[in-house]
C-alpha positions in Angstrom: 96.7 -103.0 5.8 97.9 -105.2 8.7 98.3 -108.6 6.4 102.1 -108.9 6.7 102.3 -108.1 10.3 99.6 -110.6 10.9 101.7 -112.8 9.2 103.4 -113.5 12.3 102.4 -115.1 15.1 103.9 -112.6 17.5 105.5 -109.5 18.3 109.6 -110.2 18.5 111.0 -108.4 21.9 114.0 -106.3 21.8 116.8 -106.7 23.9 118.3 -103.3 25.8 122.1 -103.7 26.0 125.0 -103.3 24.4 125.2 -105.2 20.8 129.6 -105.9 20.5 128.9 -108.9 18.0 127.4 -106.3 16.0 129.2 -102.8 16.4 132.5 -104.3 17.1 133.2 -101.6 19.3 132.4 -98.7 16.2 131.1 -96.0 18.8 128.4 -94.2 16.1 126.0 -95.9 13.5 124.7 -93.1 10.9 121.7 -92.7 8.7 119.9 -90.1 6.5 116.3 -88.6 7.8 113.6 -86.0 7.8 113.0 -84.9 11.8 109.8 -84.5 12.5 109.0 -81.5 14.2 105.6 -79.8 14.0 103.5 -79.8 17.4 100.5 -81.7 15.7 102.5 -84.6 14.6 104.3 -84.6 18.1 100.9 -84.4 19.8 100.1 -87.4 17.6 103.3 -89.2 18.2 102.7 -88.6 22.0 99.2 -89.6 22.1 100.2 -92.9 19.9 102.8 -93.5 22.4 100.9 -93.1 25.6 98.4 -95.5 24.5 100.7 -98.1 23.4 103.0 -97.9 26.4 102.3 -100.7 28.4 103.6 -103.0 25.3 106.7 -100.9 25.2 110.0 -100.6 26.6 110.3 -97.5 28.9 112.5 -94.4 28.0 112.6 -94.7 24.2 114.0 -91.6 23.3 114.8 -91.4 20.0 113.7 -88.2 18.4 110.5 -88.6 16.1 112.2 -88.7 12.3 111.4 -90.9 9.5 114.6 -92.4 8.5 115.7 -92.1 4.3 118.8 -94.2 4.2 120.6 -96.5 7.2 124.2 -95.1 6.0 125.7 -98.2 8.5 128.7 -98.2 11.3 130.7 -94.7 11.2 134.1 -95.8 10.7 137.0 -95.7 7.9 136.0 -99.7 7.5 132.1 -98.7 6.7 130.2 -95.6 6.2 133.5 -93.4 6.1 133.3 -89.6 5.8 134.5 -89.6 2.2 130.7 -90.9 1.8 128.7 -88.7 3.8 130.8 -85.8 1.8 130.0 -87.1 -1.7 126.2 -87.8 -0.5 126.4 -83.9 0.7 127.4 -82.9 -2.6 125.0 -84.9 -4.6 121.6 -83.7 -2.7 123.2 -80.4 -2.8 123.4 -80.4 -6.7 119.9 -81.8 -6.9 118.5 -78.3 -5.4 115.4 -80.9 -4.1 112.4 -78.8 -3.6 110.7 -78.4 -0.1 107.4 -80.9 0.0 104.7 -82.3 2.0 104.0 -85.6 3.7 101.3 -86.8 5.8 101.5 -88.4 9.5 99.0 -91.5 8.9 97.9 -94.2 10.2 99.2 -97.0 12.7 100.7 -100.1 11.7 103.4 -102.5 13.1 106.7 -104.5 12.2 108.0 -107.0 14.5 110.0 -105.2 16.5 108.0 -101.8 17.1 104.7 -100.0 16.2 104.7 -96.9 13.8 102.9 -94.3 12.4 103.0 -94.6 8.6 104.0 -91.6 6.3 102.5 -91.1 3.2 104.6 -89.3 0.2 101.9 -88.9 -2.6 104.6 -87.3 -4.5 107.0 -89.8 -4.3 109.3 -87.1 -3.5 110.7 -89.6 -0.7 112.3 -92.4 -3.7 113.7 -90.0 -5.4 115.9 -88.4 -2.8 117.1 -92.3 -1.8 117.4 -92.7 -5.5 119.5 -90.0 -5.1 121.0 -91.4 -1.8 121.8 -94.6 -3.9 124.1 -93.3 -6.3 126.9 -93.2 -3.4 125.8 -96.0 -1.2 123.8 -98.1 -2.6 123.5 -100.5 -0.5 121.7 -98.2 1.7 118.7 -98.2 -0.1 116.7 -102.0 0.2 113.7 -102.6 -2.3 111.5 -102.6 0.8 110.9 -99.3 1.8 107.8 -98.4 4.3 108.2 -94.4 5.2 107.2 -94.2 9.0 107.7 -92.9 12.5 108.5 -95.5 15.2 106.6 -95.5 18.3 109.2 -97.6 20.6 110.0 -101.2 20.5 108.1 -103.8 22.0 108.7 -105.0 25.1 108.1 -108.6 25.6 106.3 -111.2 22.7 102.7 -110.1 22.5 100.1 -111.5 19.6 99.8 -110.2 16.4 96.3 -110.5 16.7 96.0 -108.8 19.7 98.0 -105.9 18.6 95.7 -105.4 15.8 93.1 -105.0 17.8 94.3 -102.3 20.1 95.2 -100.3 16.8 91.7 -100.8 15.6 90.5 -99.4 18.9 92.6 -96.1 18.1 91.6 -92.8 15.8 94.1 -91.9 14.1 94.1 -89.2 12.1 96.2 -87.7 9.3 98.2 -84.4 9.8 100.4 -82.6 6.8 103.6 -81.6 7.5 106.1 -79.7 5.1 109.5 -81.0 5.1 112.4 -78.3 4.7 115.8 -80.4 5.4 117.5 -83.4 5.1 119.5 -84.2 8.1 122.0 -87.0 8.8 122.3 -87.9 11.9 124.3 -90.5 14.3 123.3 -92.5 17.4 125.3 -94.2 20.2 125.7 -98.0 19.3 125.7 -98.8 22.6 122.0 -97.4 23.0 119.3 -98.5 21.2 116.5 -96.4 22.2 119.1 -93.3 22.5 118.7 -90.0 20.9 120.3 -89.1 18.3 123.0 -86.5 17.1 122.4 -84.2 13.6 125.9 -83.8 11.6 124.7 -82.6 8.8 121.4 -80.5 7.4 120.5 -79.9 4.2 118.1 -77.3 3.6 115.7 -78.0 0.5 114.9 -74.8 -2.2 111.6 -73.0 -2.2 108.9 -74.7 -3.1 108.3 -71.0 -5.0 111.3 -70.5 -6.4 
């Protein structure tokens, strides 16, 4: 479960401040999610977070989501509106069904710890399947469904991180999933919240 964070030899810190070389001064960066919102995966997110906050920058406050496509830099140059428009349509005309997924377990990438999602439906591919036919560059081959935690704070080992996830129960919580949202954060801000354009409310799951 842990083999390709354990790969590495260490956690990699993340840097709070501005990022020009990157946003080249494009105010909004955009992406596709599910928000997370029941109180027993937000009691679960908090717990997770309290325990792992002394390896984490303070003040993350990013709203608990599991993110379905990074859309990119809002701006005519890059993810332009005539996107998010056509992607609107398309999900729309798919009349996706409302589903389930499942608040898991704890794992880690280099930058941040996470709760994993499970989708045994694989409803999840097919909406950035779906996604895809617009952008699709916005959908990479590696695709782990997940809820970050915060990012890490300074270079901590691998190992070590392990071990302190080990030391956790986790446990998993089912949570039905109603919307798509897309959503926009400050560039500026990395552990900012973030600002919902768009929802896109899924069909009875009875219907």
């Amino acid at each position: 479960m842990f083999s390709k964070f354990l790969a590495m030899d260490t956690t990699y810190p993340t840097q709070l401040r501005d990022f020009p070389e990157w946003h080249k001064g494009i105010k909004h960066y955009g992406f596709w999610a599910i928000e997370v919102s029941s109180k027993a995966c937000h009691d679960e997110i908090d717990k997770h977070k309290a325990y792992f906050a002394d390896k984490l920058h303070a003040n993350y406050s990013r709203q608990p989501h599991v993110t379905l496509a990074a859309s990119g830099l809002m701006s005519d140059m890059h993810f332009n509106q005539s996107l998010i428009s056509k992607q609107v349509k398309q999900l729309k005309e798919n009349a996706i069904k409302a589903f389930s997924l499942q608040l898991s377990h704890c794992n880690s990438f280099s930058v941040c710890p996470y709760l994993s999602v499970l989708d045994p439906q694989n409803n999840l591919n097919a909406i950035r399947e779906c996604l895809s036919k617009t952008a699709e560059k916005n959908n990479p081959e590696n695709y782990t469904p997940h809820v970050t935690l915060g990012f890490y704070d300074k270079a901590y080992a691998t190992t070590d991180i392990v071990n302190k996830m080990s030391n956790f129960d986790s446990k998993d919580i089912e949570f039905m999933v109603k919307e798509i949202v897309f959503a926009q954060y400050e560039t500026k801000d990395v552990q900012g919240p973030y600002q919902v354009l768009h929802r896109i409310k899924l069909a009875d799951v009875n219907a």
